[in-house]
C-alpha positions as CSV (number, residue, x, y, z in Angstrom):
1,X,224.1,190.1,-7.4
2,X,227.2,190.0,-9.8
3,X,230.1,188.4,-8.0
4,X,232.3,191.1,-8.9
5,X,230.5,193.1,-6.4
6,X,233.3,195.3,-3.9
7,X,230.9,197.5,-2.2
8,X,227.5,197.4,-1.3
9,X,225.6,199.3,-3.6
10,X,224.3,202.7,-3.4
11,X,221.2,202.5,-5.1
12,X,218.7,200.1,-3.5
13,X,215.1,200.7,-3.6
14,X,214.2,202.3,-0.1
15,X,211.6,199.8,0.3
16,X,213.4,196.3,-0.4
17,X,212.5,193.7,2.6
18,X,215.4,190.9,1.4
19,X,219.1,191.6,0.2
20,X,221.0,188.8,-0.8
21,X,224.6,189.4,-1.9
22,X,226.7,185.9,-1.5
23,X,230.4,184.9,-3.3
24,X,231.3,188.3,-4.2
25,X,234.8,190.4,-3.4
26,X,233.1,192.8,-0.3
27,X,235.6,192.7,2.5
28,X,234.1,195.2,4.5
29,X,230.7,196.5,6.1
30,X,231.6,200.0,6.6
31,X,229.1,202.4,8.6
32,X,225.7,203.7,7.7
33,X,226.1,200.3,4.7
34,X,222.6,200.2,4.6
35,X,221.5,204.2,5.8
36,X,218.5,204.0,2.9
37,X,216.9,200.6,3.4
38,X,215.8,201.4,6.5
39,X,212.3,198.8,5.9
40,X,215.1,195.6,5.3
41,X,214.0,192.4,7.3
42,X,216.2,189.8,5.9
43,X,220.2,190.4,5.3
44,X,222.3,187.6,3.7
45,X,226.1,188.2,3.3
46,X,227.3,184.4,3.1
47,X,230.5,183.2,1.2
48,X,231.7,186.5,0.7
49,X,235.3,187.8,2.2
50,X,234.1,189.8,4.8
51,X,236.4,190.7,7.4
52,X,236.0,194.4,9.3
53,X,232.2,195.4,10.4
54,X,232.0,198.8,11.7
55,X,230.5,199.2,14.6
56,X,228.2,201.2,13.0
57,X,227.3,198.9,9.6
58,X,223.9,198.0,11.1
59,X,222.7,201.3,12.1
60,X,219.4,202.7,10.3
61,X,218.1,198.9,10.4
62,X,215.3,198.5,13.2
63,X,212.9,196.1,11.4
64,X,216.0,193.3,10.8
65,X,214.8,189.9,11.5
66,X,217.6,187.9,9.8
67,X,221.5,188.8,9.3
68,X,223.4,185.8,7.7
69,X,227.1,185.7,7.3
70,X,228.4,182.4,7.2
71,X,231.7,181.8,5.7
72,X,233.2,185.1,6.0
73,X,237.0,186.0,7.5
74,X,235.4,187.3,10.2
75,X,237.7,187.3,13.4
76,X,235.5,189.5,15.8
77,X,232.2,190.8,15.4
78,X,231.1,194.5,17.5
79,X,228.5,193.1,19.2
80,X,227.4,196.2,20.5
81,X,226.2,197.2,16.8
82,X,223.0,195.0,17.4
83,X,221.3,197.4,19.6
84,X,220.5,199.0,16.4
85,X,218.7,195.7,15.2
86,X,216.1,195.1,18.2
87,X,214.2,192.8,16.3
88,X,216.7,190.2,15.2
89,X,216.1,186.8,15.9
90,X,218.7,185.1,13.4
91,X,222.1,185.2,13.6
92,X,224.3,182.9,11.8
93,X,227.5,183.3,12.1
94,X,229.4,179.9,11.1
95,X,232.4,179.2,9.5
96,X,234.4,182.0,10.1
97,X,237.4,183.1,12.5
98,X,235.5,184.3,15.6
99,X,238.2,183.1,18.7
100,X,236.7,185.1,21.7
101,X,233.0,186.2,22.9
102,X,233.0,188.9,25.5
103,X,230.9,188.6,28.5
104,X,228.0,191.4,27.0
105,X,228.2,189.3,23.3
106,X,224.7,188.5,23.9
107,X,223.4,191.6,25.7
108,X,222.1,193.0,23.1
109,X,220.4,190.4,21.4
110,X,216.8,189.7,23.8
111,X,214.7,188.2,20.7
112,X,216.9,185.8,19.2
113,X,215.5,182.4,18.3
114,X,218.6,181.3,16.6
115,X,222.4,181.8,17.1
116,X,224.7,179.7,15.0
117,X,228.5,180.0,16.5
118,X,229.5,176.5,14.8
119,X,232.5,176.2,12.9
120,X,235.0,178.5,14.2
121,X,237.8,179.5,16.4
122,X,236.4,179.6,19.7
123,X,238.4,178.4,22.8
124,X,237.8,179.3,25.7
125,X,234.5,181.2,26.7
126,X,233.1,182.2,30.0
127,X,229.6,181.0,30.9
128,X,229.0,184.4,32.0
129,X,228.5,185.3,28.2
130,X,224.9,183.1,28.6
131,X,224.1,184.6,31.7
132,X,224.1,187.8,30.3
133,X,222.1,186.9,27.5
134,X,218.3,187.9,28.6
135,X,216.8,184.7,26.7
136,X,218.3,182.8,29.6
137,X,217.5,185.7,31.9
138,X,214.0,185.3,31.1
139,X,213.8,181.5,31.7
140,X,215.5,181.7,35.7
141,X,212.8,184.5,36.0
142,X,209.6,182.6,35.1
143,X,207.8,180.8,37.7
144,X,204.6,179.2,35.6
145,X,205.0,176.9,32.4
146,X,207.7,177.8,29.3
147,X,205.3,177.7,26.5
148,X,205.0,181.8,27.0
149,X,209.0,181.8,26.3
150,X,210.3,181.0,22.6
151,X,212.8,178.3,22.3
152,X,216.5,179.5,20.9
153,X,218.3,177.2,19.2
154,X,221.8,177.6,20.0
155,X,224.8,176.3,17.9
156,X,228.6,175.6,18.9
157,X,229.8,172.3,17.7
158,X,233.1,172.1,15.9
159,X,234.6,174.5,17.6
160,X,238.5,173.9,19.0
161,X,237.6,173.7,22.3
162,X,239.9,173.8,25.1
163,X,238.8,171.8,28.2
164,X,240.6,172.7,31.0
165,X,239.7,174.7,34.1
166,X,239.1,177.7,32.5
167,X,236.2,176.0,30.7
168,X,234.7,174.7,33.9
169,X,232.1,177.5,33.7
170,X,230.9,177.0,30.5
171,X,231.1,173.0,30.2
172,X,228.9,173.6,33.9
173,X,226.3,175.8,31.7
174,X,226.1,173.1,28.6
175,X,225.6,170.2,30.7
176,X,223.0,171.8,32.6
177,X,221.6,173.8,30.0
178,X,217.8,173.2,28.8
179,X,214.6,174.9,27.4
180,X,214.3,177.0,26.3
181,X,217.6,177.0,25.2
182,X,218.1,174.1,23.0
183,X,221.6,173.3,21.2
184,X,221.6,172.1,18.0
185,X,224.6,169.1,19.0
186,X,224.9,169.0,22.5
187,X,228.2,166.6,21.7
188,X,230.4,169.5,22.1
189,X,233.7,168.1,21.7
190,X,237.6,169.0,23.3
191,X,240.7,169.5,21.1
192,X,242.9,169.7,24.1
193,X,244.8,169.3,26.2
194,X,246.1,166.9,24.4
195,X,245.0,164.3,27.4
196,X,241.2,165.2,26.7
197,X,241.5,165.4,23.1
198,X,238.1,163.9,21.8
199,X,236.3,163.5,24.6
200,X,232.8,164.9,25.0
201,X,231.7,167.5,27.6
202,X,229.9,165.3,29.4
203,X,232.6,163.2,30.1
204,X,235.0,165.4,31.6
205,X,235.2,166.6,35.3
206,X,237.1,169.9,35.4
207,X,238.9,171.8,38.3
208,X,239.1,175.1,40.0
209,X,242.5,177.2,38.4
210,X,245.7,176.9,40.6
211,X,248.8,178.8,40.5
212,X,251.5,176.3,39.7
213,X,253.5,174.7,42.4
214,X,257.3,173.1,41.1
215,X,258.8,171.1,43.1
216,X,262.0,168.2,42.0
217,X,262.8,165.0,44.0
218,X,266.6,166.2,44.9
219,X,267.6,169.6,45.0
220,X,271.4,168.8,45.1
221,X,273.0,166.6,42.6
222,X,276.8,165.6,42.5
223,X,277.4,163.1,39.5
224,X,280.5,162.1,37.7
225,X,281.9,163.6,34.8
226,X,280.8,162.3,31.0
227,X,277.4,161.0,32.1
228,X,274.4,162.2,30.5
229,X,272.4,163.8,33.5
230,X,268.5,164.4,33.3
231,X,267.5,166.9,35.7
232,X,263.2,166.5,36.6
233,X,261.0,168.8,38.2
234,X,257.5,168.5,38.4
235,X,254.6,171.1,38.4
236,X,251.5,171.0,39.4
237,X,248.9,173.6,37.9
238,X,245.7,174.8,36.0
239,X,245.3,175.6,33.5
240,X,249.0,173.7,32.3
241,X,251.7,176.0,32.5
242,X,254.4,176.8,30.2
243,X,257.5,175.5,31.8
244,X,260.9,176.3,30.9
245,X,264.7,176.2,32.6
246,X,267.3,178.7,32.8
247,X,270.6,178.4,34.0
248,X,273.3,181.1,35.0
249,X,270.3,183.3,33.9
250,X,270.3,182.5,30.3
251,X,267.5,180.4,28.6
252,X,268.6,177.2,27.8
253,X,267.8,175.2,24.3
254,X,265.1,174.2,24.2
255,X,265.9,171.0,22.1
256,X,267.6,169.9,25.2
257,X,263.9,170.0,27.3
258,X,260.8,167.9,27.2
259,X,257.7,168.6,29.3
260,X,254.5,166.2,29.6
261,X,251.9,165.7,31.4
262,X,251.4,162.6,34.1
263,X,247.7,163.6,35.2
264,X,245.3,166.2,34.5
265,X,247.2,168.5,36.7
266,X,250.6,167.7,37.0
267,X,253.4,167.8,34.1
268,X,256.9,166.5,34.2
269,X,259.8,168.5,32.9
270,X,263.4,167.2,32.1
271,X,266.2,168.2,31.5
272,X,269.0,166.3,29.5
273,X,272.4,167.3,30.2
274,X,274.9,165.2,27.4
275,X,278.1,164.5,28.8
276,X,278.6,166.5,31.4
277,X,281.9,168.2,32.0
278,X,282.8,170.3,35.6
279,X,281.7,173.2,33.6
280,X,278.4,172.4,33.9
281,X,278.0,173.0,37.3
282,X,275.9,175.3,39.4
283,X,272.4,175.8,39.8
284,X,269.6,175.0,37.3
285,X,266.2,176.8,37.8
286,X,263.1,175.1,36.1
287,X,260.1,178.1,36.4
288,X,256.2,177.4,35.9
289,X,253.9,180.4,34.6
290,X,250.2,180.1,33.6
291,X,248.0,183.5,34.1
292,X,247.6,183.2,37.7
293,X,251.1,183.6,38.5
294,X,254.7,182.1,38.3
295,X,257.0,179.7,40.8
296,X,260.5,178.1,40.0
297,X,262.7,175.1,41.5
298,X,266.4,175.6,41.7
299,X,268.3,172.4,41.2
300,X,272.4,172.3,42.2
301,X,274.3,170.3,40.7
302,X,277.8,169.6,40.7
303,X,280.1,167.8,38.7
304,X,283.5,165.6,39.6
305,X,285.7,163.9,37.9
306,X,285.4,160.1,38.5
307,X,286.9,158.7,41.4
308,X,288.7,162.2,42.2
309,X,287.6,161.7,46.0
310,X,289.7,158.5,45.8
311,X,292.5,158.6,43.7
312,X,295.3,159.3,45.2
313,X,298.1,161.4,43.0
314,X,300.7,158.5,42.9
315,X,299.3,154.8,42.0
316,X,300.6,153.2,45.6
317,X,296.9,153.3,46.6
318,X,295.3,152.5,43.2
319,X,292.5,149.7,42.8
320,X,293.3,146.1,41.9
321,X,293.4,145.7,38.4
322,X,290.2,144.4,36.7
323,X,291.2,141.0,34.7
324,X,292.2,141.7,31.3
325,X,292.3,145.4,31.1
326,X,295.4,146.2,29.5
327,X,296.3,149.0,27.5
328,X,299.2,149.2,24.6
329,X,301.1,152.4,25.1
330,X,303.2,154.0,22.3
331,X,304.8,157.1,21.5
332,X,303.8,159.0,18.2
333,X,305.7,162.1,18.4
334,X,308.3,163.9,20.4
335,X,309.6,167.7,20.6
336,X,311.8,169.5,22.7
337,X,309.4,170.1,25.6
338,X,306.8,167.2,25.1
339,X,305.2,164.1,23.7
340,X,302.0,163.1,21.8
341,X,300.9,159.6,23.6
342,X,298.7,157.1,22.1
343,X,297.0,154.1,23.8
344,X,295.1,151.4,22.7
345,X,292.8,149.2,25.3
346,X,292.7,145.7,24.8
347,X,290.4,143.0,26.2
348,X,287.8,143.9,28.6
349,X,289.1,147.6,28.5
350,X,287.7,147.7,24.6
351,X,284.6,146.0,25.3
352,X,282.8,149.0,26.1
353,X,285.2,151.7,24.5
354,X,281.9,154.9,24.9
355,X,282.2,153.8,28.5
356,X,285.3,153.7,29.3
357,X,287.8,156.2,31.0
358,X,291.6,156.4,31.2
359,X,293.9,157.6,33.9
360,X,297.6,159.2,33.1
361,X,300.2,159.7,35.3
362,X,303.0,162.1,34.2
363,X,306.3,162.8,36.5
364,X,309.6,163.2,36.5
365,X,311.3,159.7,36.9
366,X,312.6,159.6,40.0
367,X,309.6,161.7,41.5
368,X,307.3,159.6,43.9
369,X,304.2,161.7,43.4
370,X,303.3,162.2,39.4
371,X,300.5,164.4,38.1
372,X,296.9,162.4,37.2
373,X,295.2,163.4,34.1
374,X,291.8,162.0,33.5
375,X,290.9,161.3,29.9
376,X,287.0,160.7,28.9
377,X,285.6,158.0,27.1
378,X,286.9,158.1,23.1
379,X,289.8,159.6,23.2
380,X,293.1,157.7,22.7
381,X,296.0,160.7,22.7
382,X,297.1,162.9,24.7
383,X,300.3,165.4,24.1
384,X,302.6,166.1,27.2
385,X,304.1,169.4,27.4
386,X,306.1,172.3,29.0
387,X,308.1,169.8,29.7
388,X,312.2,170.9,31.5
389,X,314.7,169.7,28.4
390,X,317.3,167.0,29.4
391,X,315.0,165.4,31.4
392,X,314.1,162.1,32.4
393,X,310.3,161.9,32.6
394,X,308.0,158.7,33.0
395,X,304.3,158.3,31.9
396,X,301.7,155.5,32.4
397,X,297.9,154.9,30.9
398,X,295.9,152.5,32.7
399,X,292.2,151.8,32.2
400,X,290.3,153.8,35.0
401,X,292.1,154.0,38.3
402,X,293.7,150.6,38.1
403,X,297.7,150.6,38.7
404,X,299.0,150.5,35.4
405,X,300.7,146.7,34.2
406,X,304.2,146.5,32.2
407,X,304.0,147.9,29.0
408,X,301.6,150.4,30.1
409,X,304.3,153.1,30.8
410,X,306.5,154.8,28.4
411,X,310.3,156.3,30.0
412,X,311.7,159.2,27.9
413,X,314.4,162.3,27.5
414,X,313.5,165.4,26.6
415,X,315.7,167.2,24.1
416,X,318.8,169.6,25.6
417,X,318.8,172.1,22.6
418,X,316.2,173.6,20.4
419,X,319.0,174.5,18.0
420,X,320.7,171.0,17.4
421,X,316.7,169.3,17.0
422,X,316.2,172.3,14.5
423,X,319.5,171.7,12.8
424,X,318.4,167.9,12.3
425,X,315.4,168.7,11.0
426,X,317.5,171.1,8.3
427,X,319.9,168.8,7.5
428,X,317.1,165.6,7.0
429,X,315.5,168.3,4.5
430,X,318.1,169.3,2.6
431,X,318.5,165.3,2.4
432,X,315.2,164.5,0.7
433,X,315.5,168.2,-1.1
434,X,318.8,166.3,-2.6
435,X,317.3,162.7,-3.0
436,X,314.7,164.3,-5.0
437,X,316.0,166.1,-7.5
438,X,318.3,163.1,-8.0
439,X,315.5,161.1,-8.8
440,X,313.8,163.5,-11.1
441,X,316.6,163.5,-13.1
442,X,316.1,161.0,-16.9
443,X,318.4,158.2,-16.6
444,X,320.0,159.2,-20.2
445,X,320.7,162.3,-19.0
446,X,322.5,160.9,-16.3
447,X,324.6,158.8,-18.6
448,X,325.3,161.3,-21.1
449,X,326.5,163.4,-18.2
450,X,328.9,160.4,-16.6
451,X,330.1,159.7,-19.6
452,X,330.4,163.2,-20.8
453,X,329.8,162.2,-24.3
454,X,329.9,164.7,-27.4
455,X,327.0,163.4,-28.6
456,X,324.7,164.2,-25.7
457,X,324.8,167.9,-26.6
């Protein structure tokens, strides 16, 4: 029929057997599509864009013996439309979208000789949907020889099957499965997990479903500051579970989590925490969830700076200084109440610069204790401030906890009057305000003017 065909048409003789209607523009089977060909035996739909069937579209078709729609859209099929059709015994339905089968699919097909499923999105299916199916009720019931039974050929290859224990059932029925019920490719293939991707049926041993179980190595965690820390867990489950972590109740990124599998049943999540900082802390929760259920871990972990358990406040108790870890101290600016310092390591101290950490000490300089600052890896300046003005203050940098060497401290003043620092600052600008305009001036100008020539003018 004419490929611009939208609709099946009205007007077919009452007494046509065979309909053939393939790479046309019907999208849908409504009900009662064929009401007034009630004698039709064989029904071909293929290549067409069929996506809806109502569950109705087969009605007024008792003598049916053949119903072909491969290459459709079709997503689901009503499968309870076929009790109209008793007499059916082909079915082809490959190359569309079809992603489940309910247990009664087959119920109400007892005289099919050929079902092709091949070709499209099926996943997961319960072997239940065979039991049901009286072809195979028939052959567990007979006792004497299968010649009195017809064979049906069934077909499911290259579909994207997922082989894990919620496929056990149905890889159970293929492997055991025989006549009368032959299949077309019995090298049913898996497309995941990822693990199994490839292998045949026949090669895989699936397990019984489990509620995940999480569990981590160590539950408490205290690391220094500016590591990156990589909290694990580890869940073990079946079908695999989605796993994520959450922390102070909010979903963390996810960029910042992997998950993979170590066995058929267990997966390993991590967590990668980049530089961690004291903020960091608290407790981290990595959950498990697949459709049996849910369980979590809760890992603490806490975050010091380094050596803040033994570093004292003063350096009298400080750690021999490693050979050649010297650091250049300088000042780069002063105010009132503060200064900006700026260090640079030397030696062994700038070997490793994205590893190593500095220690400041900042005090009045005649106190005995002074206040420790701890500076991460990278940094190189640090500003001093709310300092008392006209004050004599002292600050070291030493690599890590080491007691700083000479050279390594800087002695300073802080200013005794905002006014006479702002004053300076005034007087220095009107300076270069003056030394400017004295330069933009033309040298002949300048002449003329000395000179006060009348000519000039």
């Amino acid at each position: 029929m004419s490929a611009l065909l939208r609709q099946i048409p009205a007007n077919i003789p009452q007494d046509i057997r065979k309909i053939r209607i393939e790479n046309s523009h019907l999208t849908e089977l409504p009900r009662g599509s064929f009401e007034n060909v009630s004698a039709l035996e064989y029904l071909w739909l293929n290549f067409n864009n069929i996506t809806v069937m109502h569950i109705k579209s087969l009605e007024y078709l008792p003598a049916l013996k053949e119903l072909r729609l491969q290459g459709n859209k079709l997503s689901s099929v009503p499968w309870t439309a076929f009790q109209d059709t008793p007499t059916l015994k082909i079915l082809d339905l490959k190359h569309n979208r079809l992603d489940v089968l309910p247990e009664h699919a087959l119920r109400y097909l007892p005289n099919l000789t050929y079902l092709d499923l091949s070709s499209n999105q099926l996943t997961i299916i319960s072997r239940d949907v065979f039991y049901n199916w009286p072809v195979y009720q028939r052959s567990q019931r007979m006792e004497g020889p299968l010649e009195a039974i017809s064979n049906a050929v069934l077909a499911l290859h290259d579909n994207p099957w997922i082989c894990d224990c919620r496929l056990r059932g149905f890889v159970q029925f293929i492997k055991s499965v025989g006549p009368p019920i032959i299949l077309m490719n019995s090298y049913l293939t898996c497309s995941g997990p990822k693990f199994r991707t490839g292998k045949f049926f026949h090669e895989v041993e699936l397990n019984s479903c489990t509620k995940p179980l999480t569990s981590a190595l160590d539950t408490n965690l205290t690391v220094p500051a500016g590591l990156n820390i990589t909290l694990t867990c580890f869940v073990q489950a079946s079908p695999s579970p989605a796993v994520w972590w959450t922390y102070a109740l909010k979903l963390l990124r996810a960029f910042n989590v992997s998950t993979e599998p170590i066995s058929d049943d267990t997966v390993r999540s991590e967590l990668l925490i980049p530089a961690a900082r004291p903020a960091d802390a608290g407790n981290y929760t990595c959950t498990a969830a697949n459709f049996l259920g849910n369980t979590s871990v809760a890992i603490n972990l806490r975050v010091v700076a380094p050596w803040a358990s033994t570093t004292p406040r003063g350096w009298a108790a400080a750690a021999p200084a490693e050979p050649g870890a010297h650091v250049e101290v300088r000042i780069a600016k002063q105010t009132v109440y503060g200064i900006t310092l700026e260090w640079f390591a030397a030696a062994a101290a700038a070997a490793e610069p994205g590893e190593t950490w500095y220690t400041l000490l900042v005090g009045r300089y005649d106190a005995a204790q002074k206040d420790t600052i701890y500076i991460g890896p990278g940094v190189n300046t640090y500003s001093v401030t709310d300092l008392l003005p006209a004050t004599k203050y002292e600050v070291c940098v030493a690599v890590r906890n080491q007691a700083p060497r000479k050279g390594q401290c800087v002695v300073f003043v802080t200013g005794s009057d905002v006014s006479q620092m702002e004053q300076r600052e005034k007087l220095i600008h009107i300076v270069v305000i003056v030394c400017a305009m004295v330069l933009a001036v033309p040298a002949g100008m300048y002449a003329c003017t000395a000179e006060a020539l009348p000519g000039c003018l």
